[in-house]
C-alpha positions as CSV (number, residue, x, y, z in Angstrom):
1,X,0.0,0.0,0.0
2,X,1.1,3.4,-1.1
3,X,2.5,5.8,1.8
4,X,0.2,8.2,1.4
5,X,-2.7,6.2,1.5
6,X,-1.3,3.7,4.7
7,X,-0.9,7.5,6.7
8,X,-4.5,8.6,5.3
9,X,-5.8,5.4,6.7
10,X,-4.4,5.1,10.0
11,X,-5.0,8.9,10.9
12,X,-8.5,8.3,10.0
13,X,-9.1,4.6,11.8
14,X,-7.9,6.7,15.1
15,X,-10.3,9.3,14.7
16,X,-12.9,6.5,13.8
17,X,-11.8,4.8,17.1
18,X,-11.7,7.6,19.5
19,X,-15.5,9.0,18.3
20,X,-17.3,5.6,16.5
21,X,-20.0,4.0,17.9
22,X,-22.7,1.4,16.2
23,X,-24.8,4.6,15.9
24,X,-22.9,6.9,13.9
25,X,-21.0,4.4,11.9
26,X,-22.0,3.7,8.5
27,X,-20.5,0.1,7.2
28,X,-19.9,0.2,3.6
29,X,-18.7,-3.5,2.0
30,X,-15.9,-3.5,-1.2
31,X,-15.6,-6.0,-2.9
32,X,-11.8,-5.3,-5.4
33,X,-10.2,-6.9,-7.6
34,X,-6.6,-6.6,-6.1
35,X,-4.8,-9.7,-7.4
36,X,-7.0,-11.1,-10.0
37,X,-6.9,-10.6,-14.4
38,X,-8.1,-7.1,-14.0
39,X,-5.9,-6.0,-10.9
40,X,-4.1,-4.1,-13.2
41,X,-6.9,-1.4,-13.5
42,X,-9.1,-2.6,-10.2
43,X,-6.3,-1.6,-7.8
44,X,-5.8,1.7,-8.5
45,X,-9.7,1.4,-8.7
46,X,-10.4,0.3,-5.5
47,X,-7.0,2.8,-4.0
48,X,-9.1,5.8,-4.9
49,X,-12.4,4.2,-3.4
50,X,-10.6,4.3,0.1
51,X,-8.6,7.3,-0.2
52,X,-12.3,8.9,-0.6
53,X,-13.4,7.2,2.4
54,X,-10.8,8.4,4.1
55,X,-10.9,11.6,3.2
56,X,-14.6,11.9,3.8
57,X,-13.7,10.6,8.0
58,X,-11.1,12.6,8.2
59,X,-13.4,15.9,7.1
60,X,-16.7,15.6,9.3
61,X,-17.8,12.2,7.0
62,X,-21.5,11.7,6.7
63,X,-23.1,14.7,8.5
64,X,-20.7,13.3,11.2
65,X,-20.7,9.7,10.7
66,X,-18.3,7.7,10.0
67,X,-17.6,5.4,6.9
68,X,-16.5,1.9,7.7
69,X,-15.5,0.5,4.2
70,X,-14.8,-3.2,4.1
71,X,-12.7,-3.9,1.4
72,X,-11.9,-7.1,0.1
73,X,-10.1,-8.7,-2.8
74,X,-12.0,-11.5,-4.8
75,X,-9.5,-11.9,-7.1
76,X,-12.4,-11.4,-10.2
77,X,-14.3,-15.0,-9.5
78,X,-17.7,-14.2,-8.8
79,X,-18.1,-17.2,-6.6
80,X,-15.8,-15.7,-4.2
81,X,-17.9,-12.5,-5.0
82,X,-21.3,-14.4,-4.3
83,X,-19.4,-15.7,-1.0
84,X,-18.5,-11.6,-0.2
85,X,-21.8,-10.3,-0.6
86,X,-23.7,-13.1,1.5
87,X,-21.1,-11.9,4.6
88,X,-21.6,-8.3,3.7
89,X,-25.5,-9.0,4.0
90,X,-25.6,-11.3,7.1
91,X,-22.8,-10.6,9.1
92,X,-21.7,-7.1,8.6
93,X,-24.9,-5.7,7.8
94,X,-23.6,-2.8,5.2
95,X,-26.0,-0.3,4.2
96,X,-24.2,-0.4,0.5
97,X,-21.4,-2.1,-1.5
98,X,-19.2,-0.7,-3.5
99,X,-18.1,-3.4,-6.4
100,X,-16.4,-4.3,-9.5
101,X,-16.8,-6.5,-12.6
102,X,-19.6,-7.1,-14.9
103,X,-20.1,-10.4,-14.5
104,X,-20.0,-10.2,-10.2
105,X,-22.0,-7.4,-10.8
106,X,-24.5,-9.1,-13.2
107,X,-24.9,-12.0,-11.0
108,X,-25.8,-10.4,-7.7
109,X,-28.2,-7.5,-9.2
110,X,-31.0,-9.2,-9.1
111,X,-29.9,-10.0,-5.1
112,X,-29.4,-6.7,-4.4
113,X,-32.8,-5.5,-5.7
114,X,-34.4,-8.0,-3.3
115,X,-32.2,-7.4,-0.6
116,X,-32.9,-3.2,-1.3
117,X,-28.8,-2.7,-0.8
118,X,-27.6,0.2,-3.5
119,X,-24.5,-0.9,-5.3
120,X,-22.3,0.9,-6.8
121,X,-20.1,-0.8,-9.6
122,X,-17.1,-0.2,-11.7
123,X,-18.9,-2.1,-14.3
124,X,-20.6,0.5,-16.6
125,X,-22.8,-1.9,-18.3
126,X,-25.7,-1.1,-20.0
127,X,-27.9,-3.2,-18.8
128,X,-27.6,-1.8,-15.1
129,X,-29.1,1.6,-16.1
130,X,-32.7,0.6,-16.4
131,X,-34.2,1.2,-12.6
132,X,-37.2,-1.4,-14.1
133,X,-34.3,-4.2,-14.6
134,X,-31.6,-3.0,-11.9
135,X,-33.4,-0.9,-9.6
136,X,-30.4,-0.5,-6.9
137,X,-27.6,-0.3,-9.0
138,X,-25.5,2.9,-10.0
139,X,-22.1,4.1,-11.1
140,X,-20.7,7.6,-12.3
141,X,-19.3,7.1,-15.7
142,X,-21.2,6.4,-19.0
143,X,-22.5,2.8,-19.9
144,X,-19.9,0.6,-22.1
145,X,-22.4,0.9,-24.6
146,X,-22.9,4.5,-24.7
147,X,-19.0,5.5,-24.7
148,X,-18.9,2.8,-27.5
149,X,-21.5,5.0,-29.1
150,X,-19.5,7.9,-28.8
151,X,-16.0,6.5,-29.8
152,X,-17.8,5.5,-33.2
153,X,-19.2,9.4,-33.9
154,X,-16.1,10.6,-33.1
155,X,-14.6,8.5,-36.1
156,X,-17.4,9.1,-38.3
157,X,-17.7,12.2,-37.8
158,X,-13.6,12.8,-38.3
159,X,-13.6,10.5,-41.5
160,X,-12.9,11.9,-44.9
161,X,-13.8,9.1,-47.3
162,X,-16.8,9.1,-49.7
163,X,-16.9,5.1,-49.3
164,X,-18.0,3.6,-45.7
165,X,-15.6,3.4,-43.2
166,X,-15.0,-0.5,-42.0
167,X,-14.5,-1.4,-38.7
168,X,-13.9,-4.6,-36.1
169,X,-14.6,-5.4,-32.8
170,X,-11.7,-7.2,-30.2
171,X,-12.9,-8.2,-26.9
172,X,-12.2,-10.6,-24.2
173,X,-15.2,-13.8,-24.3
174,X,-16.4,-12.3,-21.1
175,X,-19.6,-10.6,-19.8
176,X,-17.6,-7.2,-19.6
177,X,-15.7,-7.6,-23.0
178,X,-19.3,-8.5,-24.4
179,X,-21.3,-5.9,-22.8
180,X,-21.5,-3.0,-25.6
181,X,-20.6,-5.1,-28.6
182,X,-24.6,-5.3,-29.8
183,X,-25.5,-2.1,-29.2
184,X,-22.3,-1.0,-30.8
185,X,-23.0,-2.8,-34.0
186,X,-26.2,-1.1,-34.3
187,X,-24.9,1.9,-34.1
188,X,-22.2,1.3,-36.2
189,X,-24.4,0.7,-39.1
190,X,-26.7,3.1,-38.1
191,X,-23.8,5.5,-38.7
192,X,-22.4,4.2,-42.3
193,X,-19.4,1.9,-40.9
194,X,-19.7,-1.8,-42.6
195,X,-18.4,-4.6,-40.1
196,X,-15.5,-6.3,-41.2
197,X,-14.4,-8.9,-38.5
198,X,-14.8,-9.7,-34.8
199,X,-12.3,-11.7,-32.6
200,X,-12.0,-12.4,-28.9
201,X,-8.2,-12.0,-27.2
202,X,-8.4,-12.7,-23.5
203,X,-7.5,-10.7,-20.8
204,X,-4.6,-12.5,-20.3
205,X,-3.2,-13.3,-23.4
206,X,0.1,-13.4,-24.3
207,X,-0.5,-12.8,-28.4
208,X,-3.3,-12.5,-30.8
209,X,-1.4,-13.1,-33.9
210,X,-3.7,-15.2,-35.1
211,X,-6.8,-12.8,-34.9
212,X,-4.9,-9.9,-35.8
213,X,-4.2,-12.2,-39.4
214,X,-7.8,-12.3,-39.8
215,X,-8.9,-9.6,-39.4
216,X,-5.7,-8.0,-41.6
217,X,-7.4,-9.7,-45.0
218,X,-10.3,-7.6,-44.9
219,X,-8.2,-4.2,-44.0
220,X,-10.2,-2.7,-41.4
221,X,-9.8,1.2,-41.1
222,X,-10.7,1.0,-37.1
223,X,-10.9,-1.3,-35.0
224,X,-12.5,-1.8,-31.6
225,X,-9.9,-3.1,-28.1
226,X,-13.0,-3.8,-25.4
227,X,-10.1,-5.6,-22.9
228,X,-7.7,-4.2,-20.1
229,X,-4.6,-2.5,-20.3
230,X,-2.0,-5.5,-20.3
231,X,-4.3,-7.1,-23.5
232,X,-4.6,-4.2,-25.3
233,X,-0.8,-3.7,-25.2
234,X,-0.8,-7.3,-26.8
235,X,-2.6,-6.2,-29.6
236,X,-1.0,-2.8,-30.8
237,X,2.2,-4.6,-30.3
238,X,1.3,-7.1,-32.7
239,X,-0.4,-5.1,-34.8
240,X,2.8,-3.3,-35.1
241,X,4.4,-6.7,-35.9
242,X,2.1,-7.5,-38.6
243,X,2.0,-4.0,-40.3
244,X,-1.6,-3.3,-39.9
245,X,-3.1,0.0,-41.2
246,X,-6.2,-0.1,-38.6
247,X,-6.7,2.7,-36.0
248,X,-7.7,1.4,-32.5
249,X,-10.3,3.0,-30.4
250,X,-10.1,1.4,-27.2
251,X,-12.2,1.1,-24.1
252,X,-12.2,2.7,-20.7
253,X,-10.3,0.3,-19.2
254,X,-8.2,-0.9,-22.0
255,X,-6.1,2.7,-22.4
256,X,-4.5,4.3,-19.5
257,X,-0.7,5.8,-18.3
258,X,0.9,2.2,-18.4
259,X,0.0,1.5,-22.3
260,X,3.1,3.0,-23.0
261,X,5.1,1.6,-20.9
262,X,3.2,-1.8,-22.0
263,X,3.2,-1.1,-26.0
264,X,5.9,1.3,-26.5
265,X,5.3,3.1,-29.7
266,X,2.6,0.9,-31.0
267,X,0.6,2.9,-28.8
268,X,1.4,5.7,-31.0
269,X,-2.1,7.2,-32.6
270,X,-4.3,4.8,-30.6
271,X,-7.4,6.2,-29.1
272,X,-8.4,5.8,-26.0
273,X,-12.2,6.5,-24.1
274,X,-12.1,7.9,-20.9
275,X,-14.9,9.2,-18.5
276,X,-13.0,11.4,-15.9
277,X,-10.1,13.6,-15.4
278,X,-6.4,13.2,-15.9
279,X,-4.2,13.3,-12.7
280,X,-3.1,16.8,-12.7
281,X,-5.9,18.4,-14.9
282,X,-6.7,21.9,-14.0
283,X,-10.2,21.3,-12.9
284,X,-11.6,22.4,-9.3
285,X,-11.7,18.6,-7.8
286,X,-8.2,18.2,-8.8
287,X,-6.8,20.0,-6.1
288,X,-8.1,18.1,-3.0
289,X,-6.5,14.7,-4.8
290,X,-2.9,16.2,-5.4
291,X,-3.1,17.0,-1.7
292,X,-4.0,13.7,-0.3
293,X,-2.2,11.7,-2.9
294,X,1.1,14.4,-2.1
295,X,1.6,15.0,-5.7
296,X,2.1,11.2,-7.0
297,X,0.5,10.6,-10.3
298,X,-2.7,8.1,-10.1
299,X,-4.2,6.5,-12.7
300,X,-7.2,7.9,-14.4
301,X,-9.1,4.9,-12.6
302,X,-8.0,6.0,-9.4
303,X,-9.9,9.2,-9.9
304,X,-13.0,7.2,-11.2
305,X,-13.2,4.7,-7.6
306,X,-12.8,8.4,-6.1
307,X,-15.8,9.7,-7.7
308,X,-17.6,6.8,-7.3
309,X,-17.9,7.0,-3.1
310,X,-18.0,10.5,-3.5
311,X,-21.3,10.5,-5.0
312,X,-22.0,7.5,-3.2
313,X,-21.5,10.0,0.1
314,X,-23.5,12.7,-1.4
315,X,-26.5,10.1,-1.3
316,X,-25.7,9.0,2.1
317,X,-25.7,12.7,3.2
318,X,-28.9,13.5,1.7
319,X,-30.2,10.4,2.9
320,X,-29.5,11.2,6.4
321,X,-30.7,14.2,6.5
322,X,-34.0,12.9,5.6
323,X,-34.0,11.0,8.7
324,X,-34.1,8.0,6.3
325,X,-30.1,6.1,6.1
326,X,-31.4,2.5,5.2
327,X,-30.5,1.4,1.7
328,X,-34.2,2.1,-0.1
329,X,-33.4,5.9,1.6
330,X,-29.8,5.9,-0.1
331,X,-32.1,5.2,-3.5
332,X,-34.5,7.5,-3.4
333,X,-32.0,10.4,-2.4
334,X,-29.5,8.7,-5.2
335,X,-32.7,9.8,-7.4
336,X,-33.1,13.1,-6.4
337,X,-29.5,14.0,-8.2
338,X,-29.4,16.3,-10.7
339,X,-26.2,18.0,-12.6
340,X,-23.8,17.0,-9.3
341,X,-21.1,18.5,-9.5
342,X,-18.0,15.8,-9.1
343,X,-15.7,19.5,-9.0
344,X,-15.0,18.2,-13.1
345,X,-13.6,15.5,-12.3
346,X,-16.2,13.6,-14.6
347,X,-19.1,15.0,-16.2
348,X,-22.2,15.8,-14.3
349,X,-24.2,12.9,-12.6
350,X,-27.7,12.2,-12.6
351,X,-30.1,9.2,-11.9
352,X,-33.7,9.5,-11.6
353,X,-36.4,7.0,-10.7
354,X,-36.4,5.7,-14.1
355,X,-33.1,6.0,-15.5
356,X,-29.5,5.3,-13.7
357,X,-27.8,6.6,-16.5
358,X,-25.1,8.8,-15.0
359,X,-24.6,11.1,-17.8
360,X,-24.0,10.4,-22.0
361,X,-20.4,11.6,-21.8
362,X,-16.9,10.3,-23.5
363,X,-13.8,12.1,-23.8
364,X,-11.5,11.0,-26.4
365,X,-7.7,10.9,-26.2
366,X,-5.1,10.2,-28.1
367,X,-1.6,8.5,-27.5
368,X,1.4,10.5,-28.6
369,X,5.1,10.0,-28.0
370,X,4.6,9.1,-24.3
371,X,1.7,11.4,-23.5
372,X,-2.5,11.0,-23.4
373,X,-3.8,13.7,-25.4
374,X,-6.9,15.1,-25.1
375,X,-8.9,15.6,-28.5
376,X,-12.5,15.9,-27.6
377,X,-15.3,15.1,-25.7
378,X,-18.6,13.6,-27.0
379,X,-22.2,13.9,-25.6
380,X,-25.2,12.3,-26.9
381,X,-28.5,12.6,-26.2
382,X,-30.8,10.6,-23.4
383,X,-32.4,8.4,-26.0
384,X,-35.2,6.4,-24.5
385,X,-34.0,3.2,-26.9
386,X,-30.4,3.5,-25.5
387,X,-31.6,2.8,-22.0
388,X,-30.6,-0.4,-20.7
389,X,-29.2,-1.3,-24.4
């Protein structure tokens, strides 16, 4: 564990000791991937999930309770994260959980909705937007599907050809890797492109030479990376190898500081989707980060896991000041957001009774000799046919 976050979290388990007592403690479960396939992205994830938390107890915490956030690593099996939430349920009692994966995720919303425990996830899948299918789950960045949507107008709309631009789709055979590729398809036609090839490279794989060769004869002009840093560096390496043409638009958690140090110059001209700030960008929320973190770079998925029990706190606050902290109270006041204001750290964030989209926003970045540059930032409208999809 990092210094900074080890002094963070002692200085704010003693003020929890001296003041806490089953009344104005608030027990929060986490359930991380620390050591598993994904570890790579969920532990800076998870990192900026506690530093939160402890930044929230060390300054006043929930209206002056504390947070008691329980986080443990379940190493991406969602057996182990079944096992988890049955202890968070029955023995800990937590009020809310803050998770991971898609397919964890997927497999215990339909629990959660029963159990009326909110959950926040770091899985931005679609289908956990529509209240009428996933009623207590939330998260802060845009759907997989929606930031796919937005990647793909950002090409069309930046392509110069009169014939149809062709893309294909990579991704992991995995609920998460799976998660946007329909709705993506649609909108790729809908938008002009014609679909040229679609091939599955694991999160762990050590090559994809063989995909990469199929997907080569028909000369793709883009293609989709829907895996996690360490595989998408895999494939622009090989790419590289092979002497593809094709541009790569990658995911949220497939682009991020390390694919240079993973890819080298492959990287080079690869884009990459984000949903939040930059460590070091100049926007208001910034600041309080720097100063916890003492001015050591995180990852942009740090900043995200921040986000994400910060808004999970501004529910809890509003919450308890309704005189109503139980987890169908943390709902409803999760509902009555509207434009939050994360201090631009990510774009505004809204739910409402009938839609747990957080907001329709991508940014767009581009790698470039060592550096992630920013080239734009797409926002699409609430369409009703998008929900859940």
């Amino acid at each position: 564990m990092k210094r900074w976050i080890r002094a963070l979290s002692v200085a704010a388990a003693v003020g929890f000791a001296a003041s806490a007592t089953a009344a104005d403690t608030i027990v929060i479960g986490h359930i991380a991937d620390l050591t598993g396939p994904t570890s790579a992205v969920g532990k800076p994830y998870a990192d900026g999930v506690q530093a939160y938390a402890d930044w929230l107890n060390s300054h006043g915490g929930v209206n002056g309770k504390k947070v008691k956030l329980l986080r443990s690593d379940y190493a991406y099996k969602i057996p182990e994260a079944l096992n988890l939430y049955k202890k968070f349920k029955t023995v800990d009692k937590v009020l809310a959980i803050q998770g991971w994966g898609t397919g964890d995720t997927e497999a215990l919303t339909k629990m959660v909705g029963k159990d009326k425990i909110p959950y926040f996830s770091a899985s931005y899948s679609a289908h956990l937007t529509d209240p009428k299918k996933a009623p207590y789950n939330f998260f802060i960045a845009a759907d997989y599907s929606t930031q796919l949507r937005a990647g793909l107008k950002y090409l069309k709309d930046n392509w110069k050809e009169s014939r149809k631009p062709k893309i294909a789709f990579i991704y992991p055979d995995h609920p998460y890797g799976k998660a946007p590729i329909p709705a993506g398809k649609k909108y790729a036609e809908e938008l002009g492109f014609e679909i040229v090839g679609e091939e599955n490279v694991g999160l762990r794989a050590i090559e994809a030479t063989t995909q990469l060769l199929n997907l080569k004869k028909n000369e793709p002009d883009f293609a989709w990376i829907g895996g996690t840093t360490p595989s998408a560096a895999v494939i622009l390496k090989d790419a590289k190898k092979l002497g593809l043409k094709t541009k790569f638009l990658i995911n949220i958690w497939g682009n991020d500081e390390n694919l240079f140090k993973l890819a080298g110059d492959a990287a080079n001209g690869a884009l990459g989707l984000q949903a939040a700030a930059v460590y070091g960008d100049d926007v208001p929320g910034m600041k309080t980060i720097v100063e916890v973190t003492k001015g050591e770079h995180q990852m942009t998925h740090f900043i995200r896991g921040w986000v994400s029990m910060m808004v999970m706190a501004e529910g809890l606050k509003r919450a308890d000041a309704a005189g109503d902290l139980t987890g169908p109270g943390l709902k409803k006041a999760l509902e009555t957001l509207k434009d939050f204001d994360t201090g631009g750290l990510t774009a505004p964030i809204t739910y409402t009774a009938d839609d747990h989209r957080p907001n329709l926003s991508a940014k767009i970045y581009e790698y470039q000799d060592g550096k992630m540059v920013y080239r734009a930032t797409v926002e699409l409208p609430r369409r009703s046919d998008w929900l859940g999809f």
